[in-house]
N, C-alpha and C positions, 0 to 999 in steps of 0.2 A: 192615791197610791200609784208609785213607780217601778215596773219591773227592770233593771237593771241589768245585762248579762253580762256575763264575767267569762274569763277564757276557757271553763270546761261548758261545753256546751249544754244545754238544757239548766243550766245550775243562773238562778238569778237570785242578786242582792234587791233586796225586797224596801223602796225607801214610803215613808210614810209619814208625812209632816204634821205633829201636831198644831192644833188650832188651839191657839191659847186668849186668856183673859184674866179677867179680875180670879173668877170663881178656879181659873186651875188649865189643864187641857183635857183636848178630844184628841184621839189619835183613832182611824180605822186601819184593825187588825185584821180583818178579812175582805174581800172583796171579790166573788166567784165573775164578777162581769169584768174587773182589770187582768184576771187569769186569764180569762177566756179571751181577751182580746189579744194577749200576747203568745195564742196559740196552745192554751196550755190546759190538757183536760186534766183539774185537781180538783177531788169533792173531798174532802176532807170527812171522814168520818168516827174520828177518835181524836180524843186529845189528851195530851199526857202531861206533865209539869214534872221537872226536877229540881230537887232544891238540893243546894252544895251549901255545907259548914263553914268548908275553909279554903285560905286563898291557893290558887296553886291546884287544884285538883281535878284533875284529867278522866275523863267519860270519853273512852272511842278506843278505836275505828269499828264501827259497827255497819251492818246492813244484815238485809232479811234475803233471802235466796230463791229463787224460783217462783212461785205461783205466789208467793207474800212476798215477792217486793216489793216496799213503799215508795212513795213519793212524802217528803217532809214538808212543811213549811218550819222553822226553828230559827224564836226570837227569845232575847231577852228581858226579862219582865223584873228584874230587880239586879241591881251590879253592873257586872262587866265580864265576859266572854272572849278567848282567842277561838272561834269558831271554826272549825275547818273541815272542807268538801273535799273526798278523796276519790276521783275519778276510776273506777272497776271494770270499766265496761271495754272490751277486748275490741271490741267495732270504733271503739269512740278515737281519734284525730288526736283527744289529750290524756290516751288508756295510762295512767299509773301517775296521771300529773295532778297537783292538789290548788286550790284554793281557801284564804283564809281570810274575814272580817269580823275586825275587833264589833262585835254586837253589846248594846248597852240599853238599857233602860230609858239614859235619856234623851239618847238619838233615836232609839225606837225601830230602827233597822231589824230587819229579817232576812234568813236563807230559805230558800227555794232549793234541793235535792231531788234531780227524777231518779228515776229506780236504776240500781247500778254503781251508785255512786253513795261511799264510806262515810261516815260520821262520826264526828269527834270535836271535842272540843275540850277547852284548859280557862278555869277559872282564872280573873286577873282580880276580884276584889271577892272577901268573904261574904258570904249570906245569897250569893249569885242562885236566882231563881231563873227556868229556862224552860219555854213552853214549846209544845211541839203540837201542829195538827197535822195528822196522817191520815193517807189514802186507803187503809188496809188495815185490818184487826190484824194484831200482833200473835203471832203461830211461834211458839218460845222453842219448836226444833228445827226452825229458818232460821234461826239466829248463827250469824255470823260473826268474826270477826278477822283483828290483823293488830300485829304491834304498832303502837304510838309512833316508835323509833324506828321500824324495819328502814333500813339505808337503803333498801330499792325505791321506797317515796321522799327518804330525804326531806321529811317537813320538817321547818324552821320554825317550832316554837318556841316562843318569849321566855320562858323559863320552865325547868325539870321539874316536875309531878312532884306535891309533895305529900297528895293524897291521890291513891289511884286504886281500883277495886281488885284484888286477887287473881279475879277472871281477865281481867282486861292487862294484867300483867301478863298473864301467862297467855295472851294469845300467842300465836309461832306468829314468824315471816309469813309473807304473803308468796301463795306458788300457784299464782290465778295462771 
């Protein structure tokens, strides 16, 4: 397992080579001794799965607020994902700037989010299944959010939502 940094800080592309053969592969999805080498205090203590119907359907910009903020790890375990980290944190060098990887199944890649930093992501194949291990039991009045589109992040995704949850529509602008 290779922790990978990417230009919002703390946020790393998670790579993880399967070991293949006759019978199929191995891939390890966890690793607390490759975290920890890379500086990085995550115990994982919940884990969550989403599963998406159809293609095109957009989950984000979400985070948990104050005393529940998480830390993620967020891979894909069936399909294809436009994955994206959206930087929140007012101290941070890349406060309102985003990062995106296409995560798949059969590349077996993972995101790494510290606390601070939004989440979202946009289905690219239907039946798209998406695991999440988090640092913090989920407290549903820390929930936060931020529109997809708000032009003050300007993310470039692949293509317009063509399923998207009510809530996550009606998030407002971000006025961090």
């Amino acid at each position: 397992m290779q922790l990978c940094p990417t230009r919002l800080p703390g946020v790393y592309r998670v790579d993880s080579p399967a070991a293949e053969d006759q019978r199929g592969s191995f891939r390890r999805l966890w690793d607390a001794a490759a975290f920890a080498k890379a500086g990085l205090d995550f115990v994982p203590v919940q884990a969550s799965l989403a599963t998406n119907i159809h293609l095109h359907t957009l989950r984000g910009m979400h985070w948990q607020a104050g005393e529940a903020a998480e830390q993620k790890l967020v891979r894909c375990l069936a399909g294809e994902v436009y994955d994206v980290a959206l930087d929140l944190r007012p101290d941070s060098p890349a406060y309102l700037s985003w990062h995106a990887e296409k995560l798949s199944a059969e590349r077996g890649q993972a995101l790494f989010l510290p606390r601070g930093v939004a989440h979202g992501y946009l289905t690219l194949s239907p039946g798209a299944v998406v695991d999440y291990l988090i640092d913090h039991p989920h407290v549903p009045e820390a929930a936060r959010g931020a529109r997809w589109d708000d032009g003050r992040f300007a993310i470039q995704w692949p293509a317009r939502p063509l399923m998207i949850a009510a809530r996550d529509a009606e998030w407002p602008d971000y006025h961090g």
